[in-house]
C-alpha positions as CSV (number, residue, x, y, z in Angstrom):
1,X,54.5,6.2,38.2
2,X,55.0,4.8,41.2
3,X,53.9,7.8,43.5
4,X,50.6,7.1,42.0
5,X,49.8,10.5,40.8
6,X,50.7,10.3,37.2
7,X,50.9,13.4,35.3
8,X,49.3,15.2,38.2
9,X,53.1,16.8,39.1
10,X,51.0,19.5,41.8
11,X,53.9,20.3,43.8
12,X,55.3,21.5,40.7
13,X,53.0,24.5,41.0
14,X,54.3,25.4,44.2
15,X,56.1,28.8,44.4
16,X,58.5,28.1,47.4
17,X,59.7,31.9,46.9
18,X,56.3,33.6,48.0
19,X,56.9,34.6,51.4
20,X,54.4,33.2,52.9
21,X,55.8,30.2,52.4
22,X,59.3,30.5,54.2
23,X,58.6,28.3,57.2
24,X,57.9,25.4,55.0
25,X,60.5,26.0,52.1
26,X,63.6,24.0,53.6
27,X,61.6,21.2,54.0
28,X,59.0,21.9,51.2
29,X,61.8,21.9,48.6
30,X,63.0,18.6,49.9
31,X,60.0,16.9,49.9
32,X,59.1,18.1,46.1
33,X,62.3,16.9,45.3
34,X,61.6,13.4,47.0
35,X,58.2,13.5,45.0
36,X,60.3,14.1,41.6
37,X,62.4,10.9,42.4
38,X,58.9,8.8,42.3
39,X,58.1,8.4,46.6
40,X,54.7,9.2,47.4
41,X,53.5,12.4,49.7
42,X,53.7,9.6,52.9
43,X,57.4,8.5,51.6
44,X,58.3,11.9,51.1
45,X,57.7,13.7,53.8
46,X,58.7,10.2,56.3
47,X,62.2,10.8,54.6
48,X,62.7,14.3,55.3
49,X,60.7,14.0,59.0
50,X,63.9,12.5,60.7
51,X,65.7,16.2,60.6
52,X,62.7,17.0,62.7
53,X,60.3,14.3,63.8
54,X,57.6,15.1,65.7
55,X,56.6,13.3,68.8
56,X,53.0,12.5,70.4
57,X,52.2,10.2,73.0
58,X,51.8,7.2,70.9
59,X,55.5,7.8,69.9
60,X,57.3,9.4,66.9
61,X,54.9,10.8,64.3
62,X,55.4,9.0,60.6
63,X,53.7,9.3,57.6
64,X,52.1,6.3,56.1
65,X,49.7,5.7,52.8
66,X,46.0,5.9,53.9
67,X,45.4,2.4,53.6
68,X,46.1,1.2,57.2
69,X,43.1,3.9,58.8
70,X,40.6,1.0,59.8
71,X,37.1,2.0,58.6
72,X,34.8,3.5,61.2
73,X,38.0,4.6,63.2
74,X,38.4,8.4,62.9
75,X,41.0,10.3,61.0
76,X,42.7,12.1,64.8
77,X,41.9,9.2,67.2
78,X,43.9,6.7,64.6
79,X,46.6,9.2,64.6
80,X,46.7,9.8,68.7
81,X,46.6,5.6,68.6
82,X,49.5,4.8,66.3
83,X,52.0,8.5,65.7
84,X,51.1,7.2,61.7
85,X,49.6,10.1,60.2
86,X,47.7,8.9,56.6
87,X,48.8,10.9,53.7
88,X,47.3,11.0,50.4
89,X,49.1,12.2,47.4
90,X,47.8,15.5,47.3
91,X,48.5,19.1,47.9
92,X,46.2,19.5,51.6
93,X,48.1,16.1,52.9
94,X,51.7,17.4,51.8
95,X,51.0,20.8,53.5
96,X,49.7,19.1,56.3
97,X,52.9,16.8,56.6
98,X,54.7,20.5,56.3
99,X,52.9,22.3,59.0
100,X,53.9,18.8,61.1
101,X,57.0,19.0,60.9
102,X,57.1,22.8,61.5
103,X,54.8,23.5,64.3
104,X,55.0,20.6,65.8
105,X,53.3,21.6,69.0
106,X,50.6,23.5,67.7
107,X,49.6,19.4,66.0
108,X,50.2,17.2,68.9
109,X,48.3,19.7,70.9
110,X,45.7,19.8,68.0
111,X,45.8,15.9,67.9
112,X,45.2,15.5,71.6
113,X,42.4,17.6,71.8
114,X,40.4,16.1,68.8
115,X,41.1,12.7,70.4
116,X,40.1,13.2,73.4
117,X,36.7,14.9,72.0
118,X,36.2,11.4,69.8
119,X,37.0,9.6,73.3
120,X,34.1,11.3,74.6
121,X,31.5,11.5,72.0
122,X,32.7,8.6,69.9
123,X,33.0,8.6,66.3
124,X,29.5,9.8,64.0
125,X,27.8,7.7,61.3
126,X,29.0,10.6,58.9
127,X,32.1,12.5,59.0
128,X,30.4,15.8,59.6
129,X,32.7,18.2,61.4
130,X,32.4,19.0,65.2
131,X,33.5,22.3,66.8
132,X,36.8,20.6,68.2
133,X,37.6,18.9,64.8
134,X,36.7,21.6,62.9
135,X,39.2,23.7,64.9
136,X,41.9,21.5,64.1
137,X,41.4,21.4,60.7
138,X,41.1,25.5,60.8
139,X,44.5,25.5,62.7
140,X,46.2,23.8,59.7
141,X,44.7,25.9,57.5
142,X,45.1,29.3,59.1
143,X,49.2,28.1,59.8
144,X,49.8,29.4,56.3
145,X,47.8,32.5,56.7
146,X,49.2,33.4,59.7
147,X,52.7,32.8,58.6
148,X,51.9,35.4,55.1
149,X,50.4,37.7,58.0
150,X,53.2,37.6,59.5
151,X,55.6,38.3,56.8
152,X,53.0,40.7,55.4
153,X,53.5,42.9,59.2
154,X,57.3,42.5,59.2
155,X,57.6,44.0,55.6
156,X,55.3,46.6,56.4
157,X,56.9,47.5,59.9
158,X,60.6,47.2,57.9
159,X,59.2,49.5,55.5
160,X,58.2,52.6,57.9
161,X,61.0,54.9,58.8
């Protein structure tokens, strides 16, 4: 198959109706779609990106296969370089390609900072987290969480008399 996850269909366990994933669902839906046609997570969400494409310094952000990431050059400062975000066909990369597209800020900012921190200290012998990456990766992570607290408030709140 030429996305290269064989009978690994993940996004089809995706529920796009749980609330907490409403900010992503547009363009989730789209990309699963995409992923059903045979593109990869990088071709799926670099055809759905133009609606929306986010911009950092280096130019408009696009999604690429990870190949191109030049050993020994890390993950954020490749990204800050080139606007070519690496995407592997998996579940974390397609959410991250998501929460790209839909809080764009929130990852150029993200992006700056752990570039800047890599400018400074240079790149480790191992990928162990720093603070500043570490925060970035958190950010991602808590997008979703913060979006289903979100929801979770506005229900309640809805709910009261």
């Amino acid at each position: 198959m030429h996305n290269g996850v064989g009978s690994n269909h993940f996004w089809r366990t995706i529920d796009w109706d749980q609330p907490w994933l409403t900010p992503y669902r547009a363009r989730g839906q789209a990309a699963c779609a995409a992923l059903e046609g045979g593109k990869t997570v990088a071709e799926a969400l670099d055809s759905i990106a133009c609606e929306r494409r986010p911009k950092i310094a280096a130019g408009p952000v696009c999604f690429v296969a990870p190949s191109p990431l030049p050993e020994r050059m890390a993950y954020e400062a490749f990204i800050a370089k080139t606007a070519c975000v690496p995407t592997r066909d998996n579940l974390h990369d397609l959410f991250n390609g998501l929460v790209w597209m839909t809080f764009p800020e929130l990852k150029r900012r993200l992006n700056e900072l752990q570039a800047a921190q890599i400018e400074r200290a240079g790149v480790a012998a191992t990928r162990s987290p720093g603070p500043t990456r570490c925060a970035g990766v958190t950010g991602t992570r808590s997008s979703l969480r913060t979006a289903a607290n979100g929801m979770r408030h506005c229900r309640s709140s809805s709910d009261t008399p």
